[in-house]
C-alpha positions in Angstrom: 46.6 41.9 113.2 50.3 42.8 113.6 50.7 44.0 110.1 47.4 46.5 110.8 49.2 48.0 114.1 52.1 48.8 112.8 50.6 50.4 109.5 49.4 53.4 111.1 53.1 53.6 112.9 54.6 54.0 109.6 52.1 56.3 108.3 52.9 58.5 111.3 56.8 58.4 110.5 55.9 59.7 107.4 54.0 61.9 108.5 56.6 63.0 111.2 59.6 63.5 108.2 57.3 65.3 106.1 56.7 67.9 109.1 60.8 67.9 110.0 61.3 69.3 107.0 58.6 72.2 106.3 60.0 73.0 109.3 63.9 73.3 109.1 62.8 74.7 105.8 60.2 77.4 107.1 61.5 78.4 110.7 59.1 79.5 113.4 59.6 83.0 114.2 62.1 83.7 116.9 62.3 86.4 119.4 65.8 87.9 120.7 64.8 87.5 124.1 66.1 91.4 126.5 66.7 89.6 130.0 68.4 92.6 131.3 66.8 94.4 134.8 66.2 97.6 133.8 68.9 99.9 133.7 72.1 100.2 131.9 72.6 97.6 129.6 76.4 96.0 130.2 78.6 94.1 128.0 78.1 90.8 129.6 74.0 92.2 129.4 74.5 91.7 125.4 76.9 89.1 125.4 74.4 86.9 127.1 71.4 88.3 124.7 72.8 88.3 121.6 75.8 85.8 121.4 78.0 85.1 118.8 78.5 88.8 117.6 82.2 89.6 116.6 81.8 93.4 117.6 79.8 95.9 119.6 79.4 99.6 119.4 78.2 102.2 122.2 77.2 99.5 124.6 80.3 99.6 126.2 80.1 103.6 125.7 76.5 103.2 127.8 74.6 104.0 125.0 72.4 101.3 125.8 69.8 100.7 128.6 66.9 99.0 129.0 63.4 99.9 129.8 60.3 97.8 131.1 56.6 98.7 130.3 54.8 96.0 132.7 56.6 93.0 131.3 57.7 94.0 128.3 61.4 94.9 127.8 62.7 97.9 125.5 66.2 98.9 124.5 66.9 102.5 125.0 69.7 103.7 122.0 70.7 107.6 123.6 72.3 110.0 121.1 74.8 111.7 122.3 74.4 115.4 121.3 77.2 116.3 119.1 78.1 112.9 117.5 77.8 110.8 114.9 78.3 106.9 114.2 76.9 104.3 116.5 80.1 103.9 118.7 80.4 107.9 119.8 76.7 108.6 119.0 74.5 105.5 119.1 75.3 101.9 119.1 75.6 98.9 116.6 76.0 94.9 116.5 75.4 92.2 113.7 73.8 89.5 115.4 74.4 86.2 113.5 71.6 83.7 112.7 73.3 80.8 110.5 72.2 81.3 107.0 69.1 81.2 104.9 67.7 82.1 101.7 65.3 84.2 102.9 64.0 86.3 106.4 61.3 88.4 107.7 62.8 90.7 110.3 60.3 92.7 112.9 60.5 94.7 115.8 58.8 97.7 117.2 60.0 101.1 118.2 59.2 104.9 119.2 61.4 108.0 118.8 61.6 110.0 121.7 59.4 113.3 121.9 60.9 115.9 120.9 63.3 114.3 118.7 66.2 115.6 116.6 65.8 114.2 113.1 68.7 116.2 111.4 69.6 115.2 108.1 69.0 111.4 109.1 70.3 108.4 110.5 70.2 104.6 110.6 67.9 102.2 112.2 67.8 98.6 112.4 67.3 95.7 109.2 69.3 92.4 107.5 73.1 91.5 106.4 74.8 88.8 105.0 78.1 87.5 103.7 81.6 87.3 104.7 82.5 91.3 105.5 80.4 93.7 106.9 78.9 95.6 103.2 78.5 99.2 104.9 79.9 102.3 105.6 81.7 103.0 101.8 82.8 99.4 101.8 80.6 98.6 98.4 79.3 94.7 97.7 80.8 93.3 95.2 78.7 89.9 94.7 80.8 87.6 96.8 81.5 89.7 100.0 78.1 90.6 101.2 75.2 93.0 101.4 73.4 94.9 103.6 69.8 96.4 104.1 69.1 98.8 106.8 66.0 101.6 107.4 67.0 105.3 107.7 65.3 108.3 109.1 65.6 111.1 107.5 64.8 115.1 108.1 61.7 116.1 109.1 60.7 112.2 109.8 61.4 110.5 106.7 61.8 107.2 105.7 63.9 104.8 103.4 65.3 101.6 102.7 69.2 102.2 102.9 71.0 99.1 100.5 74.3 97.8 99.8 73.8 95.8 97.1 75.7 94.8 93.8 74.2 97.8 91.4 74.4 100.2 93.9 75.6 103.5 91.8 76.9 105.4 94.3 80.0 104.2 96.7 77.8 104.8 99.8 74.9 102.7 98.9 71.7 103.4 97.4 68.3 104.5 99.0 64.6 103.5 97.9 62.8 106.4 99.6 59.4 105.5 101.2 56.2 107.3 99.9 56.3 111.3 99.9 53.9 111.9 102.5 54.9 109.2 104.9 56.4 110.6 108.4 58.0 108.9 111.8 56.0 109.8 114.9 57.7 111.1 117.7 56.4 109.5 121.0 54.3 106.9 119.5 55.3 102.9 119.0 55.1 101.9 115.5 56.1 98.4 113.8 58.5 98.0 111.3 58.7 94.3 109.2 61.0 93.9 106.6 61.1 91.0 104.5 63.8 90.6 101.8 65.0 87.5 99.8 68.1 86.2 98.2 68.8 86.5 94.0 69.7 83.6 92.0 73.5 84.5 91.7 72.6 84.6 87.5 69.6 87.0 87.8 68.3 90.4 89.7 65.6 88.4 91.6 66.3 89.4 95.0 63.1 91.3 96.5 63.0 93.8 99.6 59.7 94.7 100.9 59.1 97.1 104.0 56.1 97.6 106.2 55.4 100.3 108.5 52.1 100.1 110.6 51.4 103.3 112.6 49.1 104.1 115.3 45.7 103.6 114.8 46.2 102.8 111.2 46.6 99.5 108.9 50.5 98.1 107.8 51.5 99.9 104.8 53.8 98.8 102.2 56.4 101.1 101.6 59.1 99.6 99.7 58.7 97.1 97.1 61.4 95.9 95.3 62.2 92.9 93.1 65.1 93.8 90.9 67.8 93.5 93.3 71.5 91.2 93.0 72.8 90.6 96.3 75.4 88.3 95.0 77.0 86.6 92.5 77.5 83.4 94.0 75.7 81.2 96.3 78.6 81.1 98.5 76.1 83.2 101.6 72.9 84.0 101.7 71.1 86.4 104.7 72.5 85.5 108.0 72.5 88.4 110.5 70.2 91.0 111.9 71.9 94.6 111.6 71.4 96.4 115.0 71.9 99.9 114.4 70.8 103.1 115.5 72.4 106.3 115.0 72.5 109.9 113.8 75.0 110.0 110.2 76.0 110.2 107.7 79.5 111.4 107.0 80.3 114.2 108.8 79.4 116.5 112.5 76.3 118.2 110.9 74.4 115.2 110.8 74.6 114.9 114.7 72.1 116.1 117.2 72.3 119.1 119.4 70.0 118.0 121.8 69.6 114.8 123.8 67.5 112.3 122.3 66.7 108.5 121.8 65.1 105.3 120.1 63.3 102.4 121.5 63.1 99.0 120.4 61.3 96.0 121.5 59.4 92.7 120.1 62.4 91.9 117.6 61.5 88.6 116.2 62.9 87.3 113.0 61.6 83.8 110.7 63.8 82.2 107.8 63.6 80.0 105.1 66.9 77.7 104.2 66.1 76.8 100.8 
């Protein structure tokens, strides 16, 4: 009679090991929870929602403020007319998230209305590695990588990627499908899903969704060909928070007062 109890007790630790794992393999999605009032965001506003972050730009410069339809927080990024770069013009922060070999990152936003699209600018995706693999600072295999969404003129879209083949010193760009557009005034949702290469191979995928208003997700980037590294020494580890008008030089920048909004960001990793 004791040996029949305590069956099902073992069965059940099994059982509960079994689940453990799945789950530290396959996390849960996570949201990066805004508990800001509405109004400017402050420093110690995104110290306390996004900690462990080894620099911020344009929150300090009150770029930054946040927004509540009912109970739903947004972040406001304001573009200052003139500027370029997220610390005179916008605002940027790599939010670490420990390290995994793959991540879905999502998140909603809406472009002010009108809006000043320019020649282009960035807009929120995934890094990893040591260094920060942006702005002219090319991947090499072991430093890093980075894959961020750009806007470009008239409301265009594409993938913008630091990766190890990149021909160009400034990254490359997978351009979403000719007729695709940005709304101005409407929310949209963005997901972006990319996954670590085998250092030996170019297995690394990046795929991007965009859902519009009133209309089904669409897949516009697919890629499966991509070497984020050489080594298995890092894997993807941070969200890339940036939104900004640039670009390398003044005539990038906006005349006019403008913004972006963001809200829902929730990301989901898998270690191994």
């Amino acid at each position: 009679m004791v040996s029949s109890l305590r069956k099902p007790f073992r069965y059940s630790l099994t059982f509960f090991a079994w689940w453990a794992s799945f789950v530290s393999a396959e996390e849960l999605p996570r949201p990066v929870v805004i508990s800001a009032l509405p109004g400017p965001y402050t420093v110690d506003d995104w110290k306390r929602d996004w900690p462990g972050c080894e620099f911020q730009d344009g929150v300090a410069e009150g770029h930054v403020s946040v927004r509540k339809e009912g109970e739903i927080p947004w972040l406001r990024v304001s573009f200052t007319p003139g500027q370029i770069g997220p610390e005179k013009g916008g605002a940027g922060w790599r939010f670490p998230i420990n390290q995994h070999e793959s991540m879905e990152f999502r998140y909603q936003m809406r472009f002010s209305d009108p809006f000043e699209f320019v020649k282009g600018g960035k807009l929120p995706g995934l890094s990893g590695g040591p260094e920060n693999v942006s702005g002219g600072h090319p991947a090499t295999g072991e430093n890093g990588f980075s894959a961020r969404l750009m806007w470009r003129r008239d409301g265009r879209g594409e993938a913008y990627v630091y990766h190890v083949d990149q021909p160009e010193e400034y990254g490359e760009s997978f351009p979403f499908p000719e007729d695709f557009r940005f709304p101005v005034g409407r929310t949209f949702q963005v997901r972006l899903a990319l996954s670590m290469n085998d250092p030996a191979k170019r297995d690394g995928t990046l795929a991007v969704w965009i859902t519009l208003p009133g209309q089904s997700p669409r897949q516009v980037v697919d890629r499966r060909d991509l070497r984020w590294r050489t080594t298995d020494g890092f894997g993807v580890d941070s969200l890339y928070l940036q939104a900004f008008h640039g670009g390398g030089d003044k005539t990038w920048a906006p005349k006019r007062e403008c913004w972006a909004e963001f809200s829902g960001l929730a990301w989901s990793g898998k270690k191994g």
